[in-house]
Backbone as a chain_set.jsonl record, in Angstrom:
{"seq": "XXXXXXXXXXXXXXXXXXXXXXXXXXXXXXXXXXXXXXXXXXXXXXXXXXXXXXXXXXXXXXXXXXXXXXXXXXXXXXXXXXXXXXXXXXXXXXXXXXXXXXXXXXXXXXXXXXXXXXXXXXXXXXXX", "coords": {"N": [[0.841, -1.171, 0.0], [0.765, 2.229, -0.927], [1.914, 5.273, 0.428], [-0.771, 8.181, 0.646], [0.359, 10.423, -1.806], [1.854, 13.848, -1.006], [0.195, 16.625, -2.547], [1.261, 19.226, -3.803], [0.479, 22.799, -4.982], [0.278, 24.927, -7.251], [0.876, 28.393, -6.821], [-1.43, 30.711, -9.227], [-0.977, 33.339, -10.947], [-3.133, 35.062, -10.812], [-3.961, 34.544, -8.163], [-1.46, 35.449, -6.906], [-2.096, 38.199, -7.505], [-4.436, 38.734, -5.91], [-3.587, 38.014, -3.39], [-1.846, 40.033, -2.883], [-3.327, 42.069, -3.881], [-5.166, 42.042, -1.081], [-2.991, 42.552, 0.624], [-2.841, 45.242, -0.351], [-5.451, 46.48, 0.685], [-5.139, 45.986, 3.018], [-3.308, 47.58, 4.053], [-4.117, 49.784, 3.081], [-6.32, 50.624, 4.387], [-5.05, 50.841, 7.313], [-3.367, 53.152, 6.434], [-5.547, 54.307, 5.821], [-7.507, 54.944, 8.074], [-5.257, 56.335, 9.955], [-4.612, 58.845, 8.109], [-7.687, 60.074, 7.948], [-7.661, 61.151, 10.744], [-8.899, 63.912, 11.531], [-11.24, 63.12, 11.707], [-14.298, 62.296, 12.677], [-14.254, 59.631, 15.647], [-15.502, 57.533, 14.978], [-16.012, 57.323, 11.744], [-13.284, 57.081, 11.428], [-12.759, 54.199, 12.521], [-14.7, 53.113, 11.042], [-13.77, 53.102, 8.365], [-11.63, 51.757, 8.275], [-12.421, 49.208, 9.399], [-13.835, 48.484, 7.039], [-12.691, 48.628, 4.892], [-10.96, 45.91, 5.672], [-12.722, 43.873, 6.098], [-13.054, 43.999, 3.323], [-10.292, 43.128, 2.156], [-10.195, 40.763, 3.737], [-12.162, 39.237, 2.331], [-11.12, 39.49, -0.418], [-8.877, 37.52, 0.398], [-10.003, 35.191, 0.801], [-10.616, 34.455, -1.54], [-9.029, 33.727, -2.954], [-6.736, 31.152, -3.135], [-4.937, 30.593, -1.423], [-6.802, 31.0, 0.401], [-8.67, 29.536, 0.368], [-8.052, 27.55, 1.17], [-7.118, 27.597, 3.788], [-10.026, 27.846, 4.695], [-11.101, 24.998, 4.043], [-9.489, 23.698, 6.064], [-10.201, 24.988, 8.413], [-12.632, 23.631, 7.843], [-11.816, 21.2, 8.602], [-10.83, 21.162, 10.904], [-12.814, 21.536, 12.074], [-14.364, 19.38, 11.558], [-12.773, 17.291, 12.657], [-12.805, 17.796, 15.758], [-15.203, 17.39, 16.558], [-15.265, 14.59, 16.638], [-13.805, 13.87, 18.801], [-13.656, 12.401, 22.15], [-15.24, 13.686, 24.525], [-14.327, 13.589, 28.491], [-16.313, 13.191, 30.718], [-18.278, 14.754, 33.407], [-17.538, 13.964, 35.948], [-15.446, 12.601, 35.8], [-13.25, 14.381, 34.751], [-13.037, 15.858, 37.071], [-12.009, 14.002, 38.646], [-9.929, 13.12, 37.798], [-8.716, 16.074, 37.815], [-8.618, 16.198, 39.942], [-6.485, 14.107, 40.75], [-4.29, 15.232, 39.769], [-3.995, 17.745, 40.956], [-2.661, 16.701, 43.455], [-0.989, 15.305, 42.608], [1.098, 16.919, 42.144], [1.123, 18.279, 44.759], [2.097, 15.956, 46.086], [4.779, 16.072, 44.624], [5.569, 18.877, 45.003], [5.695, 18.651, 47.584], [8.423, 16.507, 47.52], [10.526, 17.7, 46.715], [11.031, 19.744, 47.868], [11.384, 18.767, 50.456], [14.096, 17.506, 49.63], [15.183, 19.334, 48.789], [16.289, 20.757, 51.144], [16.971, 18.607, 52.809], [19.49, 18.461, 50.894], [20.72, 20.686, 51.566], [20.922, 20.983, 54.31], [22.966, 18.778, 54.357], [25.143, 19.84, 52.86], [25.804, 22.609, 53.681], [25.841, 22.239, 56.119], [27.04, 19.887, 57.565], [29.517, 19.117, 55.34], [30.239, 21.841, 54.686], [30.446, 23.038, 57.579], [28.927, 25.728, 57.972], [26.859, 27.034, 60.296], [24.058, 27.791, 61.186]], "CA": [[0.0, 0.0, 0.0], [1.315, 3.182, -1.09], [1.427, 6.443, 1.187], [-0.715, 9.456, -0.244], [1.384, 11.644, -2.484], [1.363, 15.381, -1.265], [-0.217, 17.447, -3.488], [1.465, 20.963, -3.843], [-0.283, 23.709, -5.708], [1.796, 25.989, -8.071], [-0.095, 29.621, -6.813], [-1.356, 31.17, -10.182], [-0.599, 34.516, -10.877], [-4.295, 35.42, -10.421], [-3.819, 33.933, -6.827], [-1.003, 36.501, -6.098], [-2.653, 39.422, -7.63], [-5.47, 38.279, -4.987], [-3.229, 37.987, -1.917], [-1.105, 41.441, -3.297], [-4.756, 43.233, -3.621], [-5.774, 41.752, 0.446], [-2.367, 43.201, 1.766], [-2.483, 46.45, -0.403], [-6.368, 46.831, 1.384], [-5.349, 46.045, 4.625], [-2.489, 48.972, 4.238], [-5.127, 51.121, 2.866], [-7.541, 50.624, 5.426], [-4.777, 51.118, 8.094], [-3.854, 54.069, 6.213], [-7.011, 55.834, 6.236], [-7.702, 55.476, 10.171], [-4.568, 57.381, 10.514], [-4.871, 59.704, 7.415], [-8.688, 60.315, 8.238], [-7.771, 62.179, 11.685], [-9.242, 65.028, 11.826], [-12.323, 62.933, 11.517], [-14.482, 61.674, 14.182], [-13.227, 57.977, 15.842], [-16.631, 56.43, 14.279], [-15.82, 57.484, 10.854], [-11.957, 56.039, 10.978], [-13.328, 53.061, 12.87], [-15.578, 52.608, 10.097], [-13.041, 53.091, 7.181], [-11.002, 50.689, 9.176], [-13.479, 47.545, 9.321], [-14.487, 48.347, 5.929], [-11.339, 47.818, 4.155], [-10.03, 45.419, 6.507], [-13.323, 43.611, 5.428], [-12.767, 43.717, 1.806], [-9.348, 42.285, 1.935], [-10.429, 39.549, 4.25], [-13.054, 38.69, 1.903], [-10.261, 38.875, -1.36], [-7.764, 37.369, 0.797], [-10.624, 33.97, 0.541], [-10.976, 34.116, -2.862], [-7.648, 33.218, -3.343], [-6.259, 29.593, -3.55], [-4.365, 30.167, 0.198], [-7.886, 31.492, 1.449], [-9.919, 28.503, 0.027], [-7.026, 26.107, 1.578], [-7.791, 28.133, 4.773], [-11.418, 27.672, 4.732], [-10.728, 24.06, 4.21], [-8.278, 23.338, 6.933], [-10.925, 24.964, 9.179], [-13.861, 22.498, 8.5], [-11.403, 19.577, 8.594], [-10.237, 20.749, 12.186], [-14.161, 20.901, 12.845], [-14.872, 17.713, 11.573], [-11.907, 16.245, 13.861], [-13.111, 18.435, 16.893], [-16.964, 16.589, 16.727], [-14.593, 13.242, 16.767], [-13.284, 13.638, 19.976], [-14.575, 11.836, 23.139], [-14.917, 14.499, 25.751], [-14.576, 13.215, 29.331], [-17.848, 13.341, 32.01], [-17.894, 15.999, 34.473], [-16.692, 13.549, 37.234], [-14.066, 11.933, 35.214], [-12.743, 15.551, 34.536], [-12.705, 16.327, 38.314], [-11.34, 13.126, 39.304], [-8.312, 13.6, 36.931], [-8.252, 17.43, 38.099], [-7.415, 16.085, 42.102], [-5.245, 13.394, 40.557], [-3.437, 16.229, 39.08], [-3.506, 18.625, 42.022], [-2.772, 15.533, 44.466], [0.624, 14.952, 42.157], [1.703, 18.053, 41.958], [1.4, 18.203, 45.985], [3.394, 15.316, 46.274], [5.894, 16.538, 43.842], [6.186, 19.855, 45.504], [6.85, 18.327, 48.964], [9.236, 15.758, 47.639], [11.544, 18.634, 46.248], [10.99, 20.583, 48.947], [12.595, 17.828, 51.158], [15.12, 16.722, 49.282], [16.148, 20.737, 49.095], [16.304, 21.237, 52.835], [18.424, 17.624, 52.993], [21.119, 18.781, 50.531], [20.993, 22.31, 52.247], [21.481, 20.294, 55.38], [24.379, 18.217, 53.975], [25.747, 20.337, 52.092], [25.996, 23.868, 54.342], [26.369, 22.101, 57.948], [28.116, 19.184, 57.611], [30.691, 19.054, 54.872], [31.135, 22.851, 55.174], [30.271, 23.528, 59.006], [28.45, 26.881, 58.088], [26.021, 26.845, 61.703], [23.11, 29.205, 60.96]], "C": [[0.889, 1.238, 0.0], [0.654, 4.511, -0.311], [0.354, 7.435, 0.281], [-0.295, 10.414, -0.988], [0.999, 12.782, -1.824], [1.489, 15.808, -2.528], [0.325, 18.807, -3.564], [0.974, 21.649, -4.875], [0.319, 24.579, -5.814], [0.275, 27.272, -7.446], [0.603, 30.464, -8.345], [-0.681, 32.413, -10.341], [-1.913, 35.75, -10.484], [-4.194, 35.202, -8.508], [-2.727, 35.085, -6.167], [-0.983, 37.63, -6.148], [-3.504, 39.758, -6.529], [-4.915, 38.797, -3.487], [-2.303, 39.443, -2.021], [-2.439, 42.5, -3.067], [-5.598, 43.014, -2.076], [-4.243, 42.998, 1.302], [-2.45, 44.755, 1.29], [-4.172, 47.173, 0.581], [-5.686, 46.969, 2.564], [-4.379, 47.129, 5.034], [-3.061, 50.221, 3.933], [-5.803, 51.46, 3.848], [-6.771, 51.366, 6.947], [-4.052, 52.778, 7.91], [-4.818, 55.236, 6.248], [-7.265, 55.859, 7.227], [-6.858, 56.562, 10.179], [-5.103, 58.942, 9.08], [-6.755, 60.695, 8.02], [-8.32, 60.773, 9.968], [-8.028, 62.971, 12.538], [-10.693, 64.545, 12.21], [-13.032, 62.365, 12.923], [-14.128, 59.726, 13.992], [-14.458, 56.995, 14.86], [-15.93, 56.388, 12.999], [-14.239, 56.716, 10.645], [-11.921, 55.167, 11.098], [-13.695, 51.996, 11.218], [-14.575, 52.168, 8.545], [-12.193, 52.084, 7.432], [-11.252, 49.333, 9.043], [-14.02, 47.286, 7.82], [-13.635, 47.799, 5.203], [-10.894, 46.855, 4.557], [-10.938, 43.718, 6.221], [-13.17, 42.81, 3.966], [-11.49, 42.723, 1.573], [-9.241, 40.953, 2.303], [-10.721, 38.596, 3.113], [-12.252, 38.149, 0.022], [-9.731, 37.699, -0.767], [-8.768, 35.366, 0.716], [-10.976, 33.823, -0.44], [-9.928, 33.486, -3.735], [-7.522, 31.877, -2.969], [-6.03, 29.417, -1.375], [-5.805, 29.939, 0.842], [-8.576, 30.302, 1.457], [-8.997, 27.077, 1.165], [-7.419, 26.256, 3.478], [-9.38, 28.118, 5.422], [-11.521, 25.979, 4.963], [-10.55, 23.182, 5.423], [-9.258, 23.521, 7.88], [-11.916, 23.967, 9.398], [-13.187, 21.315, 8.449], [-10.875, 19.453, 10.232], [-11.919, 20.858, 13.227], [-14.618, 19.713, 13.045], [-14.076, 16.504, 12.779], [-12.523, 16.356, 15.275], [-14.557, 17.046, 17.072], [-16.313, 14.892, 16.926], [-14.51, 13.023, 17.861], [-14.122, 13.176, 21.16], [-14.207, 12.497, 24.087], [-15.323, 13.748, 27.359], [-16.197, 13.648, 30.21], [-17.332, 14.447, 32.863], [-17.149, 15.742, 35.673], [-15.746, 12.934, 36.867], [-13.147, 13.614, 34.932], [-12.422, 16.062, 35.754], [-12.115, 15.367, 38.734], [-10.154, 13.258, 38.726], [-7.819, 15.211, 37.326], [-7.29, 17.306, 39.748], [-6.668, 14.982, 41.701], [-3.554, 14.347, 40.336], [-3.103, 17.118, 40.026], [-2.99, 17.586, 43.14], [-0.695, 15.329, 43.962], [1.193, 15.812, 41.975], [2.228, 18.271, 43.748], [2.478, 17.36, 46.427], [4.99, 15.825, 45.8], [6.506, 17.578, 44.694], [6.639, 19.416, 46.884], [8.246, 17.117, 49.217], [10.603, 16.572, 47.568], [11.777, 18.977, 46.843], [12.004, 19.764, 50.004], [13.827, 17.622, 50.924], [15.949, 18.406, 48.868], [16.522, 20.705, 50.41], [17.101, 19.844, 53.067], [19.371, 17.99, 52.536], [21.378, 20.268, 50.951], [22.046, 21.348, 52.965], [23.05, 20.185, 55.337], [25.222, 18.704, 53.482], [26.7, 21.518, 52.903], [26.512, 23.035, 55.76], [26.996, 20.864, 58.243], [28.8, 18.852, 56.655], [31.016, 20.614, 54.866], [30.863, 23.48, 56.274], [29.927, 24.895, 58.693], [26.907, 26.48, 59.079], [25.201, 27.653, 60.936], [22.862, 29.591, 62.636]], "O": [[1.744, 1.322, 0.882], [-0.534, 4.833, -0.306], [0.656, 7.481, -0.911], [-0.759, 11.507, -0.66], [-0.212, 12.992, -1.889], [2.361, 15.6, -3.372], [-0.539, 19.636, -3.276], [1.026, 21.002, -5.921], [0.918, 25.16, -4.91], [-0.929, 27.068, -7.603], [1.744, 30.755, -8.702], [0.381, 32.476, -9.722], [-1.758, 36.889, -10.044], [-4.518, 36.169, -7.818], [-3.002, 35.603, -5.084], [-0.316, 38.347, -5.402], [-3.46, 40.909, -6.094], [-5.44, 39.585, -2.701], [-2.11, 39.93, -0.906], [-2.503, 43.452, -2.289], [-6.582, 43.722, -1.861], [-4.39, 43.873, 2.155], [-2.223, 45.614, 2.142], [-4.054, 48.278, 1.109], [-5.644, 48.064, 3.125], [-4.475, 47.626, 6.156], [-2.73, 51.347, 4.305], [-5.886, 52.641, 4.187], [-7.397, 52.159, 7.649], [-4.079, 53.574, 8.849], [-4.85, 56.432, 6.538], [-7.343, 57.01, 7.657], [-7.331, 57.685, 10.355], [-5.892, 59.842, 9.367], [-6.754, 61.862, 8.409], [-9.391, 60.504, 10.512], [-7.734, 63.035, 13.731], [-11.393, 65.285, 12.902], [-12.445, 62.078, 13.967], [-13.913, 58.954, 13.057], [-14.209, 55.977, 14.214], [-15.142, 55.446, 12.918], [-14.083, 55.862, 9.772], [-11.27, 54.539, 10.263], [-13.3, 50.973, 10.658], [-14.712, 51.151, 7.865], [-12.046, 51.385, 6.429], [-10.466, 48.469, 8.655], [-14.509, 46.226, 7.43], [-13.704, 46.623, 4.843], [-10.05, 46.497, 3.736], [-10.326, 42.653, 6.135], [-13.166, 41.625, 3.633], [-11.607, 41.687, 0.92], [-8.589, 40.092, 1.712], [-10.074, 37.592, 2.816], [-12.514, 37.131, -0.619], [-10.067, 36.671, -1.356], [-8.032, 34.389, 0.579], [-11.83, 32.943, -0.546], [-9.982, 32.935, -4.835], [-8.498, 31.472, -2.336], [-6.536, 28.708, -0.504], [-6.057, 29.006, 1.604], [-9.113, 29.957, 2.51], [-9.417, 26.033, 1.663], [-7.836, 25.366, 4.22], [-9.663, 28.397, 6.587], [-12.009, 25.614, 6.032], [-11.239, 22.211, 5.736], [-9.533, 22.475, 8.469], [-12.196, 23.456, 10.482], [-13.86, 20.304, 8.253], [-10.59, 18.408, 10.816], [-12.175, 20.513, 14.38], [-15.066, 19.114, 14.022], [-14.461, 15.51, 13.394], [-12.762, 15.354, 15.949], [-14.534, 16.002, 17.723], [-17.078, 14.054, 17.403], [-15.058, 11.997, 18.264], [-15.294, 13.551, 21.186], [-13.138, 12.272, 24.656], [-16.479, 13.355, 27.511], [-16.918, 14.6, 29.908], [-16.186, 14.89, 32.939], [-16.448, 16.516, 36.324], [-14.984, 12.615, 37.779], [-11.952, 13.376, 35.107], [-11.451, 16.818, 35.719], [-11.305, 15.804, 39.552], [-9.248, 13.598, 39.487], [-6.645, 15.536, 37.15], [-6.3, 17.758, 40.323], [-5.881, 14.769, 42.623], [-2.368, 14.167, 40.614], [-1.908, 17.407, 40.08], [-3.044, 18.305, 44.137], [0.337, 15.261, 44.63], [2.249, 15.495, 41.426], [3.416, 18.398, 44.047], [3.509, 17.745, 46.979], [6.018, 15.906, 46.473], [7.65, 17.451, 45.128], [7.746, 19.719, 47.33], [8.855, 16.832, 50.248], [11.606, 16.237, 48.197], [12.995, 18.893, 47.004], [13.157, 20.1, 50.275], [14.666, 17.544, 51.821], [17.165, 18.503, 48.7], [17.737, 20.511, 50.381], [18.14, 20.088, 53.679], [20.362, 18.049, 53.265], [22.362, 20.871, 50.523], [23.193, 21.002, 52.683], [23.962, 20.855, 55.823], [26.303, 18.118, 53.532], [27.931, 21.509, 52.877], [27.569, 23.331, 56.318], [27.556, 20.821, 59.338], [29.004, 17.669, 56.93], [32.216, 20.804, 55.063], [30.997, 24.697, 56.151], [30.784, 25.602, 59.225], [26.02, 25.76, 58.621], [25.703, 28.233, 59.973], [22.201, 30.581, 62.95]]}, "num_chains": 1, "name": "protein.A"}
């Protein structure tokens, strides 16, 4: 049985006119907030979301965008896969988890304060 080949996709030239006309919007758009000024915040707001908008909406018309669109309902379709635990299997694994962490922190904790010990007051006799 043979693996799947990847597929790579030459982007046309239409495709980077596409993603060239999303970033020159989204420099326009951030453009005009500042250029626009004098204006009130609604109005730059607005010029803002509008363009910002438009390029989105190129920026999915394009090959990347569609691959993007894609990718999303394939990490939905996985998501609806998954077998989410019960509410008490989720809390019983939460105090397993805080329970081992407790341990953990007082094993360290010990085994600091022994090589203090050993370390500071009897091989180099510093008394506190």
């Amino acid at each position: 049985m043979t693996p799947n080949p990847q597929v790579e996709t030459v982007a046309s030239g239409a495709d980077k006119a596409r993603l060239a006309g999303a970033l020159a919007l989204v420099i326009a758009g951030v453009t005009a907030f500042y250029l626009l000024g004098a204006q009130s915040l609604w109005v730059r707001v607005a010029a803002l979301l509008v363009l910002l908008a438009a390029a989105v909406a190129t920026f999915f018309t394009a090959e990347a965008g569609k691959r993007l669109i894609a990718f999303g309902r394939d990490a939905v379709r996985e998501v609806k896969k998954v077998v989410w635990p019960t509410r008490k299997e989720a809390m019983q694994m939460t105090g397993y988890v805080f329970a081992f962490v407790l341990a953990m922190a007082l094993f360290l904790w010990l085994t600091d304060k022994t090589l203090e010990w050993v370390l500071y007051d009897l091989i180099l006799g510093w008394k506190r």
